[in-house]
Backbone as a printed PyTorch tensor [residue, N CA C, xyz], in Angstrom:
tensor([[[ 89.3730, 106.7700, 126.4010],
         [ 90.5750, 106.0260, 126.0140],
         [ 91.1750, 106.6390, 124.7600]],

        [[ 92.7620, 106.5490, 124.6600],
         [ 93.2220, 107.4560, 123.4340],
         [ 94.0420, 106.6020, 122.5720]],

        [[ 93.6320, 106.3070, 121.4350],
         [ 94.6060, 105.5640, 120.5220],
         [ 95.4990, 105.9760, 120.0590]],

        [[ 96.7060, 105.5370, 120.2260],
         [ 98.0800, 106.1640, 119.4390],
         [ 98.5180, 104.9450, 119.1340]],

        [[ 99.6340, 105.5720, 117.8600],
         [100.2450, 104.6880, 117.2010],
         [101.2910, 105.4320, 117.0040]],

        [[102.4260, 104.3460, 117.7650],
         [103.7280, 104.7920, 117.9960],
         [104.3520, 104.2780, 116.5910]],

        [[105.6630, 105.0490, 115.7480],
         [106.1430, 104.1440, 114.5230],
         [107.6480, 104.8470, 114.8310]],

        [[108.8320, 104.5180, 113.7700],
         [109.7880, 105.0230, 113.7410],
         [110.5890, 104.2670, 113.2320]],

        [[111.6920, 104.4170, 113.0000],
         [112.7890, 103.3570, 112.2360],
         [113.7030, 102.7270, 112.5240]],

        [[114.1570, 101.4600, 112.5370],
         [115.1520, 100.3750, 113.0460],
         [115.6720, 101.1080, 114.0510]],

        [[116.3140, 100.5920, 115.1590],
         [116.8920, 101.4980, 115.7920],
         [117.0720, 102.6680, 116.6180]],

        [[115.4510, 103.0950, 116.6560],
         [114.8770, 104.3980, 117.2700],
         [114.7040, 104.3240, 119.0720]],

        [[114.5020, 103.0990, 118.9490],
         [114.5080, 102.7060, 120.5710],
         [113.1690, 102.4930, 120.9680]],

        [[111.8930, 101.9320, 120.2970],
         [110.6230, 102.1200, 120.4430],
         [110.9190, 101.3380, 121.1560]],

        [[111.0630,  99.8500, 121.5760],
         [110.8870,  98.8920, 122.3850],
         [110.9900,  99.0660, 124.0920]],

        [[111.6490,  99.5730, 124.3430],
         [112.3240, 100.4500, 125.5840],
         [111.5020, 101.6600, 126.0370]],

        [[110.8770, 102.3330, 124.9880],
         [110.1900, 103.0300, 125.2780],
         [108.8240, 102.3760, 125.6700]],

        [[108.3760, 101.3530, 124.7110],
         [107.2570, 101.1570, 125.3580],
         [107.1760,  99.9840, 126.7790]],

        [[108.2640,  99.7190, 126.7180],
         [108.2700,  98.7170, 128.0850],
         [108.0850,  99.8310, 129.4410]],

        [[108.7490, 101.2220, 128.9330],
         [108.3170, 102.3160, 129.8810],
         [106.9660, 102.1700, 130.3650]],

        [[106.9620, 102.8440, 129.0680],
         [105.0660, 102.9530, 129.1160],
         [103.9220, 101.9210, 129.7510]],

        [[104.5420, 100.7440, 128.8530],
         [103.5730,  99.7380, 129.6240],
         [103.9100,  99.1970, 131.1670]],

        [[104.8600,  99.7270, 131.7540],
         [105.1080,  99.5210, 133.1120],
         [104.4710, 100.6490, 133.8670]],

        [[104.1430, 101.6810, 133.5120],
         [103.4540, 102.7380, 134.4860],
         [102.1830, 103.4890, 134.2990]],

        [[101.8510, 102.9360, 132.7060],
         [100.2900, 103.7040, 132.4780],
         [ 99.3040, 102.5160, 132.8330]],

        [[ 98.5800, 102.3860, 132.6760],
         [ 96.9430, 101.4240, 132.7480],
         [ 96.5880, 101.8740, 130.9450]],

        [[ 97.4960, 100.5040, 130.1790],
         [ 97.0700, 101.0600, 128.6870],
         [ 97.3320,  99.1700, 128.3490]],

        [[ 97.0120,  99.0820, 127.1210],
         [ 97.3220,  98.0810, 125.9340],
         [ 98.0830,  98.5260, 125.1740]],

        [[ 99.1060,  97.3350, 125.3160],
         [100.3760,  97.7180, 123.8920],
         [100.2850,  96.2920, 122.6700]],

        [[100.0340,  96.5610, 121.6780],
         [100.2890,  95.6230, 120.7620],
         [101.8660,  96.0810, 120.1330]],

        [[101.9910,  95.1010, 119.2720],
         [103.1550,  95.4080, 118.5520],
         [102.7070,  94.2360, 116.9170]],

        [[102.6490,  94.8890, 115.9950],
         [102.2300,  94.4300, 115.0040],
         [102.9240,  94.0230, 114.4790]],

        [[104.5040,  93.4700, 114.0900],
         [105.1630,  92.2650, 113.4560],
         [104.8990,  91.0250, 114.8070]],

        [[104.5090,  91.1920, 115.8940],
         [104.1520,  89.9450, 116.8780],
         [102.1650,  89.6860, 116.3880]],

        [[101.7400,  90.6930, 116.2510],
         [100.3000,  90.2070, 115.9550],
         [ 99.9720,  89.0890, 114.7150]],

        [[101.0230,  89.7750, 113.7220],
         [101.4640,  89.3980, 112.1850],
         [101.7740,  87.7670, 112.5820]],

        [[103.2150,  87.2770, 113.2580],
         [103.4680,  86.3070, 113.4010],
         [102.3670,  85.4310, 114.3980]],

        [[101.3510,  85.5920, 115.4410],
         [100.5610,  84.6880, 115.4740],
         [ 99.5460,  84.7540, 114.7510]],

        [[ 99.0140,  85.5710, 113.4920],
         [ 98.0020,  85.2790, 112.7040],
         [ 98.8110,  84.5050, 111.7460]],

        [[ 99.6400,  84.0710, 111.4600],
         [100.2340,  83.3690, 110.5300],
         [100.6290,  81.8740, 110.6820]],

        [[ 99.9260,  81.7940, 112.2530],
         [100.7640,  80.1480, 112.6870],
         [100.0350,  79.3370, 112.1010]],

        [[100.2820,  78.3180, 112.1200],
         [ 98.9410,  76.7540, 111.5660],
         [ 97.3360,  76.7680, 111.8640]],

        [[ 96.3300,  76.8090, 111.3060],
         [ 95.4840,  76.7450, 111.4070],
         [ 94.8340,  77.9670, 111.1980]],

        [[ 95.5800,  78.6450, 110.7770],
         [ 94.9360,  80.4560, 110.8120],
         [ 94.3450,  80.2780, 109.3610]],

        [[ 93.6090,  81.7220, 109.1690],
         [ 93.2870,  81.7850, 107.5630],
         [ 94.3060,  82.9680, 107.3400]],

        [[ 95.0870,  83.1860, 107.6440],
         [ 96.5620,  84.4140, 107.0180],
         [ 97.3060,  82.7170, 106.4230]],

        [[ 97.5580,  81.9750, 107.1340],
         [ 98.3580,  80.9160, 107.2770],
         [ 97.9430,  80.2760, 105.9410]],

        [[ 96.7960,  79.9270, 105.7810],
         [ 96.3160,  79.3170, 105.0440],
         [ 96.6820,  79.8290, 103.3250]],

        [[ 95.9220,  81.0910, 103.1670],
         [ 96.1690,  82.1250, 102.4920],
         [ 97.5310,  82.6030, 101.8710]],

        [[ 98.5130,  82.8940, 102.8420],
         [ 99.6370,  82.5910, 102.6040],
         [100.9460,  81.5480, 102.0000]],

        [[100.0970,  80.2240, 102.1160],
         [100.7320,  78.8570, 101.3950],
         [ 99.6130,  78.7060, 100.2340]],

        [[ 98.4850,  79.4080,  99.9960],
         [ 98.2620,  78.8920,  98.9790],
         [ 98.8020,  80.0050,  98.0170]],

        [[ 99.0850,  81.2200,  98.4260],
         [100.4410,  82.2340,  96.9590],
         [101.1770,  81.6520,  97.4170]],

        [[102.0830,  80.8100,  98.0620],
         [103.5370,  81.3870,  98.0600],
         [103.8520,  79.4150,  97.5610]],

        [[102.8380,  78.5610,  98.1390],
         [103.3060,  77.3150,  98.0290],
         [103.4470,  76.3540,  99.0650]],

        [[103.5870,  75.0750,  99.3920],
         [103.6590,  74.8480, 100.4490],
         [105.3860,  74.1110, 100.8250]],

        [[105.8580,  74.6730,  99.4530],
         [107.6220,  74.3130, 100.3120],
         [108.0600,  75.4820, 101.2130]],

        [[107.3980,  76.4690, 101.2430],
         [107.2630,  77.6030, 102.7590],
         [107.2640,  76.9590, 103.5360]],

        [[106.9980,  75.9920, 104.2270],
         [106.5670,  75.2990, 105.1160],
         [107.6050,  74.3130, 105.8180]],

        [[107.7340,  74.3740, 107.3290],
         [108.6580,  73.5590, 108.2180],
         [108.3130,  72.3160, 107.8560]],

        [[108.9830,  71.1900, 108.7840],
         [108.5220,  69.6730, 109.3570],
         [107.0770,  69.8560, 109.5480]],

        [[107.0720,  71.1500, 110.5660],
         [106.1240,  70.8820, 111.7280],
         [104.8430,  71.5280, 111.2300]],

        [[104.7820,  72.3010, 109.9790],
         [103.3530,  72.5690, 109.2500],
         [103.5570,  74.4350, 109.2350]],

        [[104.4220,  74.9730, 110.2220],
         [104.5340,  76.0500, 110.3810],
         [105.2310,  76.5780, 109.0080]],

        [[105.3860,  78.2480, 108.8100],
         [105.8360,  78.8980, 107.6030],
         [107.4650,  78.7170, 108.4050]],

        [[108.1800,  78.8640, 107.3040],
         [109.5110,  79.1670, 107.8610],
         [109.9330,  80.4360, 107.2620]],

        [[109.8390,  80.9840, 108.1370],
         [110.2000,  82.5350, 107.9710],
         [111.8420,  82.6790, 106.5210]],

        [[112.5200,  81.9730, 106.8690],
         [113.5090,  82.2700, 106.1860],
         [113.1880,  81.7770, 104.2760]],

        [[112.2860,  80.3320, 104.7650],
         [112.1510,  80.1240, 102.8040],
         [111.0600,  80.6190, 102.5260]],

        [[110.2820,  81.8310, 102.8770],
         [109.2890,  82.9800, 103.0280],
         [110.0980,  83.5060, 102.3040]],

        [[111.1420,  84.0300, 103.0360],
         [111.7010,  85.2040, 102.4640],
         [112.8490,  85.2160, 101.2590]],

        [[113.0880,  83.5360, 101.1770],
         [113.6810,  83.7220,  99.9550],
         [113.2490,  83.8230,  98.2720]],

        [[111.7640,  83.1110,  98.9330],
         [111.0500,  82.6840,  97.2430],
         [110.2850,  84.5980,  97.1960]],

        [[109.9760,  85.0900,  98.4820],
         [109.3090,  86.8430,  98.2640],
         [110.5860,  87.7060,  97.4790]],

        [[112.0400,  87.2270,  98.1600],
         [112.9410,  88.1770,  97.4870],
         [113.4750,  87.6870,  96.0690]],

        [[113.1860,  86.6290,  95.6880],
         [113.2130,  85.8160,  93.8310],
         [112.8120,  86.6590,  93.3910]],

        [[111.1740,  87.0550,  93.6120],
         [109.7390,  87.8190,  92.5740],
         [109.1810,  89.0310,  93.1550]],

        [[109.8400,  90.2050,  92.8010],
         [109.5240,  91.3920,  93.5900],
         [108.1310,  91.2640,  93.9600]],

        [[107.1470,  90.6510,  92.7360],
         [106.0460,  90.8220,  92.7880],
         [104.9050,  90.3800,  93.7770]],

        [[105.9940,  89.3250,  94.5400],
         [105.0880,  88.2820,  95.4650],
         [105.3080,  89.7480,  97.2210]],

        [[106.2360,  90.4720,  97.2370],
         [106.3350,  91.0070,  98.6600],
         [104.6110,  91.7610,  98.4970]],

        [[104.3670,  92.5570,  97.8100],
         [102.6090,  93.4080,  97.7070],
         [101.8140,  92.3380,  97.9270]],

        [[102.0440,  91.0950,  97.2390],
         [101.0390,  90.1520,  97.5560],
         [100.8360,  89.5710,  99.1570]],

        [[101.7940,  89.5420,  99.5190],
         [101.8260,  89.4360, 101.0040],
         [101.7490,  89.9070, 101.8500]],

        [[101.7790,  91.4090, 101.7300],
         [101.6940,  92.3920, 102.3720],
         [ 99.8400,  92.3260, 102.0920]],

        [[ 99.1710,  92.2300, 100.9290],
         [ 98.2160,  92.7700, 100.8530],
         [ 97.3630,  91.5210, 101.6180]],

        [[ 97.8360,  90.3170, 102.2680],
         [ 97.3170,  89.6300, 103.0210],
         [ 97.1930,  89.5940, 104.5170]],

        [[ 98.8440,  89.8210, 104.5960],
         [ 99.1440,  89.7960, 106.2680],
         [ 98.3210,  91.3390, 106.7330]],

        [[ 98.7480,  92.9380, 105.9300],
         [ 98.5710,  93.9270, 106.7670],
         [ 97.1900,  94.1140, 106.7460]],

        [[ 96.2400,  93.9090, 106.1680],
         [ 95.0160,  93.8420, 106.1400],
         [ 94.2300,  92.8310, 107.3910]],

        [[ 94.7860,  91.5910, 107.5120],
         [ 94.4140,  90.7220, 108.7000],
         [ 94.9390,  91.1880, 110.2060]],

        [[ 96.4200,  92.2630, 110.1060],
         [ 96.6350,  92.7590, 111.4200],
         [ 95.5920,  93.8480, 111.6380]],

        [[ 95.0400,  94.7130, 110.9270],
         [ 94.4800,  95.9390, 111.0140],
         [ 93.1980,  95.1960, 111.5210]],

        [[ 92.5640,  94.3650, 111.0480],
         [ 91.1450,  93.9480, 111.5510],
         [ 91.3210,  93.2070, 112.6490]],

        [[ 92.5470,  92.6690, 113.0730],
         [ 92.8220,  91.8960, 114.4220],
         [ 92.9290,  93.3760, 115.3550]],

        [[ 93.4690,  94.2710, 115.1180],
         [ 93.8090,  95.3820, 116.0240],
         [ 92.5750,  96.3370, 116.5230]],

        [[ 91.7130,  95.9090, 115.2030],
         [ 90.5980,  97.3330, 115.9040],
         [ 89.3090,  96.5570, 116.4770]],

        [[ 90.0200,  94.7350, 116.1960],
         [ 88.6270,  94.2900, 117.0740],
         [ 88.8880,  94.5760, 118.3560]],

        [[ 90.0500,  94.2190, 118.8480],
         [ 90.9750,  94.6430, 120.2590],
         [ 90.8490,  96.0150, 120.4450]],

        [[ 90.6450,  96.9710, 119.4980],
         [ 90.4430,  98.1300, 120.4420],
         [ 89.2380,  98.6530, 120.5710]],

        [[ 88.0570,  98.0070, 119.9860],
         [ 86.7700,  97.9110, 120.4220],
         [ 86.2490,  97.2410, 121.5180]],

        [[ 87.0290,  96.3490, 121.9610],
         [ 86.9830,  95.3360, 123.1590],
         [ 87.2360,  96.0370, 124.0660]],

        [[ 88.5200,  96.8180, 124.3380],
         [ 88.6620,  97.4770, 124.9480],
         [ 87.8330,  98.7180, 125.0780]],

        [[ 87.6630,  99.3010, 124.1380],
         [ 86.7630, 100.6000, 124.8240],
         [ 85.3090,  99.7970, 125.2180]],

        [[ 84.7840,  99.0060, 124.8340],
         [ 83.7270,  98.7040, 125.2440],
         [ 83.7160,  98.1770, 127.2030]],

        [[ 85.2710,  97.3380, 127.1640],
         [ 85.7430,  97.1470, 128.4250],
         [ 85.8240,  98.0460, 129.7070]],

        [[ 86.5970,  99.3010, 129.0940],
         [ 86.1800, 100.5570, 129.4170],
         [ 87.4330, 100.3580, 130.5500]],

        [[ 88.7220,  99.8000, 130.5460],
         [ 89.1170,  98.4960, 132.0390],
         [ 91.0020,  99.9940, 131.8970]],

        [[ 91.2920, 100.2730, 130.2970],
         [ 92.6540, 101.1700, 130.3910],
         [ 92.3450, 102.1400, 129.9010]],

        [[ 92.9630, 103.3100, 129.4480],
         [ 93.4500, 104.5130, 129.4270],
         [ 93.8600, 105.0270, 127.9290]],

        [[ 94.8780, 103.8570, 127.8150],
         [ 95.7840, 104.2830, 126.8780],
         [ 95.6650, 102.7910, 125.7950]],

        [[ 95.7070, 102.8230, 124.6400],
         [ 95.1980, 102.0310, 123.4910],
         [ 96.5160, 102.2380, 122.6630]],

        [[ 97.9180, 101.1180, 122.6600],
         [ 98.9680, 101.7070, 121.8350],
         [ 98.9990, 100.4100, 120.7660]],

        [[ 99.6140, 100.9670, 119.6090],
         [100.2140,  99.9190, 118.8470],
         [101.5370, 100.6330, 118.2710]],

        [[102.2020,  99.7570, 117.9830],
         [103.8550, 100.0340, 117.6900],
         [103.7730,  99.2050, 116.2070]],

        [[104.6200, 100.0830, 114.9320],
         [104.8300,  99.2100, 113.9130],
         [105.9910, 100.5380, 113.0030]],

        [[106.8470,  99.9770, 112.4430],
         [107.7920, 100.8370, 111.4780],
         [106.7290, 101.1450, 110.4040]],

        [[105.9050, 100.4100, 109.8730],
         [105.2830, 101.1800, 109.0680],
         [103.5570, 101.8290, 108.9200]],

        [[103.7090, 101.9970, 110.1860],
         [102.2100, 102.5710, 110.6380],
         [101.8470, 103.7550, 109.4830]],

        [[102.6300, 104.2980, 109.0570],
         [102.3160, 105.3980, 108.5020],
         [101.9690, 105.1000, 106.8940]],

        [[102.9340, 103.8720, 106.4580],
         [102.6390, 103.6210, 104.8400],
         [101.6680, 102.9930, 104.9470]],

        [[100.8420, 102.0990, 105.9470],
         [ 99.8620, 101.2110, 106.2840],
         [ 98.4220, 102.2330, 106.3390]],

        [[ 98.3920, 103.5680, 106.4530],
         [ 97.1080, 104.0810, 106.7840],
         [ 96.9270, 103.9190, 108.2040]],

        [[ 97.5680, 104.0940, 108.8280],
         [ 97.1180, 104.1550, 110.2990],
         [ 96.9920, 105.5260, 110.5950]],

        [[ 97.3630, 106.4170, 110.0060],
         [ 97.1010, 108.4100, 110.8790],
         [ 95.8590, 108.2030, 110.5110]],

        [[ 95.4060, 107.3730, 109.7390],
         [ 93.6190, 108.0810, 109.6930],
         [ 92.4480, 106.9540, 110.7160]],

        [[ 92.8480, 106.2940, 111.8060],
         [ 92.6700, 105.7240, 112.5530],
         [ 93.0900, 106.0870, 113.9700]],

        [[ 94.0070, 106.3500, 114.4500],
         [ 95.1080, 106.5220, 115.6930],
         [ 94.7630, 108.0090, 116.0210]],

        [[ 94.3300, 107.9790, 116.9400],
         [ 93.8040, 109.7080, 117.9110],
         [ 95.1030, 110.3420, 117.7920]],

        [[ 96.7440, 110.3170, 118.1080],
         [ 97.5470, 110.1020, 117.7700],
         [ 98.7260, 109.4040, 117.2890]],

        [[ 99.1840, 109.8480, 116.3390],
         [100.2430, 109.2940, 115.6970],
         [102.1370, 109.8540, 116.0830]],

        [[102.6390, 108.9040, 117.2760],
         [103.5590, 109.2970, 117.7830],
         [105.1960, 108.7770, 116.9800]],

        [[105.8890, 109.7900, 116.7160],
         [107.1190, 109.3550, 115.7320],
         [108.6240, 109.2880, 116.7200]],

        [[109.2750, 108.2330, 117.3290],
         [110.0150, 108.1510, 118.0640],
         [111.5670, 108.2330, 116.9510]],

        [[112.4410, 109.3850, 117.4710],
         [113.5100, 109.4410, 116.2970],
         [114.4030, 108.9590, 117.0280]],

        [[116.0220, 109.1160, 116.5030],
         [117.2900, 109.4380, 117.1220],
         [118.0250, 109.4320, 116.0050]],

        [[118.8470, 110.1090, 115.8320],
         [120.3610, 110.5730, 114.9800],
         [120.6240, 109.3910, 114.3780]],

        [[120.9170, 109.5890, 112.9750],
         [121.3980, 107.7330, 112.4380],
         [122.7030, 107.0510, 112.8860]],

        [[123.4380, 108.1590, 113.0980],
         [124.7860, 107.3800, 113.8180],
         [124.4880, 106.6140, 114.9630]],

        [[123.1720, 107.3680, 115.8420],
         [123.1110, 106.2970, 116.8450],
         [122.6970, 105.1520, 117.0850]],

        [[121.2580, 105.4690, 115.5660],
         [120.8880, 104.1680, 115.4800],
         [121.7060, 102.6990, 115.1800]],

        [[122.6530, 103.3470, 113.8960],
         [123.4110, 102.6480, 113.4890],
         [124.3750, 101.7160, 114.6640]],

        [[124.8040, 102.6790, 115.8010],
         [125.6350, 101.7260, 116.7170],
         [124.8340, 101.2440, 117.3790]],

        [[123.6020, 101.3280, 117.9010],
         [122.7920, 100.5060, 118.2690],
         [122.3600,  99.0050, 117.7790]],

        [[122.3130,  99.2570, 116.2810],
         [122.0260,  98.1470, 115.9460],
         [123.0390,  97.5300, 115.7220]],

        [[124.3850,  97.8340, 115.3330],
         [125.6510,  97.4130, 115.6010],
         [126.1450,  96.3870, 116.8750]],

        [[125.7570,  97.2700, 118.1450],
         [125.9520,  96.4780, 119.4660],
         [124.5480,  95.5330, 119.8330]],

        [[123.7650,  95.8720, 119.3950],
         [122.3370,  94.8380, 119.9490],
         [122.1990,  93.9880, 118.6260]],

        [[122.4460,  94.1380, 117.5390],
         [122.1870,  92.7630, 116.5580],
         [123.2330,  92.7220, 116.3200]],

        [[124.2240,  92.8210, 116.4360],
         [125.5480,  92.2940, 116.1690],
         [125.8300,  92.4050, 113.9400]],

        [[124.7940,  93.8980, 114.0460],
         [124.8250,  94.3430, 112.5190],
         [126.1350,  94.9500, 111.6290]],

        [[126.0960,  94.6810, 110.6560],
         [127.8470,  95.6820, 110.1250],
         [127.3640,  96.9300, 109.9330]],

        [[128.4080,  98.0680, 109.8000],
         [127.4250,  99.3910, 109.4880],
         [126.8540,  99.3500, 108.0800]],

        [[127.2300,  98.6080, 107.2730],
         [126.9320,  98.6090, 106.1870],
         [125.4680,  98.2780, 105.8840]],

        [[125.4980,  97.2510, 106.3890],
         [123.7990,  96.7730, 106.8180],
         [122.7880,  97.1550, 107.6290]],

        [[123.2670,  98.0750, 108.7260],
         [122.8410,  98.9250, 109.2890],
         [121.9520,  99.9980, 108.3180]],

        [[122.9580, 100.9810, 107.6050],
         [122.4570, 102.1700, 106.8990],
         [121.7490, 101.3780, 105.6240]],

        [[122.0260, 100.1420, 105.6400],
         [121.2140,  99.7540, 104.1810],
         [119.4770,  99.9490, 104.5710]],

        [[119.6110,  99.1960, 105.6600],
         [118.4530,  99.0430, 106.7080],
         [117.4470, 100.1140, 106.4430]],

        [[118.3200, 101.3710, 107.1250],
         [117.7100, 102.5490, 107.3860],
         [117.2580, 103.6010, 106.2300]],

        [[118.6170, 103.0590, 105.0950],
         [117.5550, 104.1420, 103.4130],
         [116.9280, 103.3480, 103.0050]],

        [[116.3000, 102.2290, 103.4600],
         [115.4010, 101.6140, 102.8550],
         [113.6730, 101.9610, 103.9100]],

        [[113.8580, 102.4260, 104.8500],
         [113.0400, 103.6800, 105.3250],
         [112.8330, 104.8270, 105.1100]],

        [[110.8850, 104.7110, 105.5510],
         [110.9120, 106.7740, 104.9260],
         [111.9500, 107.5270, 106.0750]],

        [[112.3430, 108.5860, 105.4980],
         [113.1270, 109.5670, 106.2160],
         [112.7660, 110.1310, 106.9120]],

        [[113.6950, 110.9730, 108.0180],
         [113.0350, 111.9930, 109.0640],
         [112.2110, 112.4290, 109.1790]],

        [[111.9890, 113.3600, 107.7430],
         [111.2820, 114.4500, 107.3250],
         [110.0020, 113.7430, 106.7880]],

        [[109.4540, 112.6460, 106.5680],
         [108.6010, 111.8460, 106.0340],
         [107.8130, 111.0090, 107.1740]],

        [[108.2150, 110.6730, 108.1870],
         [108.2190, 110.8540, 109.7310],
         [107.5270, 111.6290, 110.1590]],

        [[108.3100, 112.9250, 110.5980],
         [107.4550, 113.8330, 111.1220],
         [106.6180, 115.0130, 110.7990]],

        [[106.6100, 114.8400, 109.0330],
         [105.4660, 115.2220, 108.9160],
         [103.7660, 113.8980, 108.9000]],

        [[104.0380, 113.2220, 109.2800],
         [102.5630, 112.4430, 110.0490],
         [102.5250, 112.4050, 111.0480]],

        [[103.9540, 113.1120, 112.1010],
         [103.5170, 112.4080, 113.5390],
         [102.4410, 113.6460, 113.6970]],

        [[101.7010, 113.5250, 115.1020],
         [101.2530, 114.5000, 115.9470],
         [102.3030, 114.9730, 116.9670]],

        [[103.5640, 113.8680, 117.6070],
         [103.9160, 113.9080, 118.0570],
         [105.4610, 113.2120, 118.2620]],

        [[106.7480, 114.0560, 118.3900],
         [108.0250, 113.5560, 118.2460],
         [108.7540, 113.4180, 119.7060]],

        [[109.3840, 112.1510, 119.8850],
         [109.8040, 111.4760, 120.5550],
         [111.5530, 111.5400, 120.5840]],

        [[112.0960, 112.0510, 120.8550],
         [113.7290, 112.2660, 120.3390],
         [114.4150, 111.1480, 121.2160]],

        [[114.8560, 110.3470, 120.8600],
         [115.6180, 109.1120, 121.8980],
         [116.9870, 108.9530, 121.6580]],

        [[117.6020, 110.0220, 121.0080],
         [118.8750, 110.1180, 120.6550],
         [120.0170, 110.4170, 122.1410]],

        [[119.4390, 110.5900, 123.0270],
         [120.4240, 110.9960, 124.1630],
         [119.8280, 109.6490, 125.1210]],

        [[119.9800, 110.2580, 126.5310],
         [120.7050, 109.2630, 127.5430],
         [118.5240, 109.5480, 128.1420]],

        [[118.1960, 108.0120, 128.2150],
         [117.2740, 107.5180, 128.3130],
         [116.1010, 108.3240, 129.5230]],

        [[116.3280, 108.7250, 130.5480],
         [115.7560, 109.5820, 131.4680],
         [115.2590, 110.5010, 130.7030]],

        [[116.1320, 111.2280, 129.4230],
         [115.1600, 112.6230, 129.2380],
         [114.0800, 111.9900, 128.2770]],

        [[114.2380, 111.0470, 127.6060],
         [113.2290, 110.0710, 126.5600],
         [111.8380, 110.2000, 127.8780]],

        [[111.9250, 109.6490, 128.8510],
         [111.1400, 108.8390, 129.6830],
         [110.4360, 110.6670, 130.4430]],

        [[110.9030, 111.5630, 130.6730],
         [110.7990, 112.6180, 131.1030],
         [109.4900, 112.8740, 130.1180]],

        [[110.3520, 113.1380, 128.7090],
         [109.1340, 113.5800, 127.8990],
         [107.4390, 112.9230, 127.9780]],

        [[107.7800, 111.8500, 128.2880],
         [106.7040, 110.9300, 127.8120],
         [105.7560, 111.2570, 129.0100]],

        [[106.2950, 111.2440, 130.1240],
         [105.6100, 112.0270, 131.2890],
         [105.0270, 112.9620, 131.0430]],

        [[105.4890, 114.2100, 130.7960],
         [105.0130, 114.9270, 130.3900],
         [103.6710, 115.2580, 129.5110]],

        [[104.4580, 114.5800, 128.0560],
         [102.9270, 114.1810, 127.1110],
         [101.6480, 113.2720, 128.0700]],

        [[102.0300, 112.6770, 129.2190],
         [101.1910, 111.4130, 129.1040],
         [100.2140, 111.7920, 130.6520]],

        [[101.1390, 113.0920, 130.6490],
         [100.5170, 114.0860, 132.0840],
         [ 99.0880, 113.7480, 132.7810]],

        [[ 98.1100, 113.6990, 131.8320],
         [ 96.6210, 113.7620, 131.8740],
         [ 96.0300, 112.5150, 132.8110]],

        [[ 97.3510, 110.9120, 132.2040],
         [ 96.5170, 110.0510, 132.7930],
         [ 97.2790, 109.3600, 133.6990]],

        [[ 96.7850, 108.2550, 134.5200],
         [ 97.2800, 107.1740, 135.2720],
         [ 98.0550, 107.5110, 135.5890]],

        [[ 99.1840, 107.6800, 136.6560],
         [100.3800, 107.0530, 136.5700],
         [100.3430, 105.5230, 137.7670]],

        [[101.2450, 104.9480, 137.3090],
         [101.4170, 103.6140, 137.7330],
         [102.8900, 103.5290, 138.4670]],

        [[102.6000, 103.3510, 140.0120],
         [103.8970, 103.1360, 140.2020],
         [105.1520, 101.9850, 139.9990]]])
């Protein structure tokens, strides 16, 4: 079984790509801002952990965090985003490699993926058999996120220099993913790279 860890920046088209993937290989796909949000629901110890830094006016009706007064009391105190980070990304990483011990012990897929924008500032190349970097041109990203979040460009490119760059990218990938053109040759490549195993019709 081969672990990769797909990363890349707003807009790159990872999602699409891996709905590829997970429709025709025999693999596991996580996606780590979804792992993040159910270690964080009620009753968790991220959850827990999390209202006791941040407080418990974080908190809905219903006991849950509310993502939005999360993010207003983290963006008040620069100091509280490391603190949270140094809670949540630490609890995804040990949720992820119990799952991929399960799996190889399972012995049941092929392919072992996780998807995250910041796989690379997180320490994941020194974990991940490969480390795959999915790009595309910023103009395209930009209208992408333009037409699918209904983003201004302004907020768009704010988005995106607030990511490492190209060149910061692909020097960690093992492997580059170009998704800047018309989706078949994206899906071509991946064939290619992914030659060795399964295919799934």
């Amino acid at each position: 079984m081969k672990f990769i860890g797909i990363t890349g920046g707003i807009g790159a088209g990872k999602s699409e790509i891996l709905k590829y993937i997970g429709k025709h290989y025999n693999c596991e796909i996580y996606l780590a801002d979804d792992v993040a949000k159910s270690l964080e629901e009620k009753g968790t110890e991220t959850h827990k952990r999390l209202v006791d830094l941040l407080g418990g006016d974080i908190l809905g009706e219903d006991g849950e965090i509310d993502k939005s007064l999360m993010s207003k009391k983290i963006y008040a105190d620069a100091g509280l985003l490391e603190k949270v980070n140094d809670i949540v990304h630490p609890a995804v990483r040990e949720f992820l490699l119990a799952r991929l011990s399960k799996a190889k012990t399972e012995n049941k897929c092929e392919l072992f993926f996780v998807e995250a924008a910041l796989l690379v500032e997180t320490g994941y190349g020194e974990l991940v058999d490969e480390m795959w970097y999915v790009r595309a041109d910023e103009d395209i990203r930009i209208q992408r996120l333009m037409d699918s979040r209904g983003y201004t460009e302004e907020k768009a490119r704010s988005i995106i220099n607030s990511q490492l760059s190209d060149d910061e990218y692909m020097k960690a990938a093992d492997f580059v993913l170009d998704n800047s053109g018309d989706l078949e040759n994206t899906y071509r490549s991946i064939r290619e790279k992914l030659g060795a195993f399964t295919w799934l019709e």
